[in-house]
Phi, psi and omega in degrees: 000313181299311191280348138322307165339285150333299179284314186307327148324308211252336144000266183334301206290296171309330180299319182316316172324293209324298171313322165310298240262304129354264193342264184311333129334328178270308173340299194271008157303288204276001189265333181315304198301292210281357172282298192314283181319012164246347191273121177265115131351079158274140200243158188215127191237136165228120158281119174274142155086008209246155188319140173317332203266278101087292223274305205283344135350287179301316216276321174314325209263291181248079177269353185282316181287311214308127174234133200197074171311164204230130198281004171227142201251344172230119200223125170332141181318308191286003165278355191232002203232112160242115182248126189240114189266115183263115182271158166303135165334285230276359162308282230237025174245139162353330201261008152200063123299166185277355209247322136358281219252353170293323206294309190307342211281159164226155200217097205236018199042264195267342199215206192162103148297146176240114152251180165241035169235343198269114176320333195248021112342280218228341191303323194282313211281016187255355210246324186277314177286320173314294169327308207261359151278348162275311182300308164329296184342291198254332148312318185289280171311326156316291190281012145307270179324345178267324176298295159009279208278014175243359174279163183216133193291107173270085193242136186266346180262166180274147180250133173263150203347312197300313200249315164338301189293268198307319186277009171274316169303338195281318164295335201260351176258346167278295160000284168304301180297303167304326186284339191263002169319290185304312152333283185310312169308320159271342170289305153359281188298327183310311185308311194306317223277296178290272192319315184285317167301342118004281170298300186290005157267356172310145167088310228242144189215160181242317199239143168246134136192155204287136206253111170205160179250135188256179196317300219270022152083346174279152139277119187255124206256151161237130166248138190213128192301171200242129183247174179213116166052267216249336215272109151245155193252022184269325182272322203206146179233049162291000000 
């Protein structure tokens, strides 16, 4: 009866393992199956060549993989970049043509009434520095815009709108920040440039000149070069 027993224990006992032992064996089936069936498969398809519509295609659908070398890694601004420059009206208006600045210009030789009402005064010399600050202008911004467009953007990947769009801006505002720089800067030296010639002519003259009034009641200034022994400077600038 005891070694009946005995076996009937280790029966038990063995039916029981089995079952553990199925039991966890299916388990571990079944957790393997739902591992494999969650596990993605990248598979690498190369397209040669393919059409702007192809690419931004691929790039909605797998952009995190997606790779798409570029058969030039560096192409200049101005093939993908158009600047087009808008000057103040007063560029391109009339009032500083050559044809402009004869009517204001006056041409009196030695002498010149000065009224201060009279407009053809002061008009060539507002119309002419005006004229040559649009040309500064547009000399400047010309040869900007020619580097500009030769500087070249470098990327070994095709860039899509998304990363495009911001770094263009980013280019189109150092652009900017440089040329008014630049701008600001020559203007600076004209000025500095206009005061020290200023100071060192203080004093030092070529013309006297002489003050009368005339029938109408003006003051007429006359300038008449100034000579020394043999020397005038109306001839020569010995």
């Amino acid at each position: 009866n005891h070694e009946t027993q005995n076996d009937q224990v280790a029966l038990d006992t063995s039916i029981l393992s089995t079952r553990i032992f199925i039991l966890t064996l299916g388990v571990s089936i079944m957790i393997l199956i739902g591992y494999t069936s969650s596990i993605v498969q990248t598979q690498t398809h190369i397209i040669n060549n393919p059409s702007r519509a192809i690419y931004e295609d691929l790039y909605t659908k797998y952009s995190i993989m997606l790779q798409c070398e570029c058969s030039e890694i560096a192409i200049p601004y101005g093939s993908f970049l158009s600047l087009s420059p808008e000057y103040h009206p007063v560029c391109s208006s009339p009032f500083i043509t050559d044809t402009w600045l004869q009517v204001t210009r006056r041409d009196d030789n030695l002498g010149f009434a000065y009224d201060p009402e009279d407009f053809f005064y002061a008009g060539f010399g507002f119309f002419n520095t005006l004229a040559s600050l649009c040309s500064l202008a547009q000399t400047i911004l010309n040869n900007s815009l020619h580097v500009f467009n030769r500087n070249r953007l470098v990327s070994g990947q095709v860039l899509f709108k998304d990363e495009l769009i911001p770094r263009s801006l980013v280019i189109l505002d150092t652009f900017k920040t440089n040329t008014i720089n630049k701008l600001k800067r020559d203007l600076s030296l004209i000025q500095s440039h206009t005061r020290n010639m200023l100071s060192i002519s203080q004093g030092i003259t070529f013309t006297r000149i002489y003050e009368q009034v005339n029938r109408d009641m003006y003051n007429e200034l006359f300038s008449v070069p100034l000579e020394w022994d043999d020397c005038s400077c109306a001839l020569n600038d010995q």
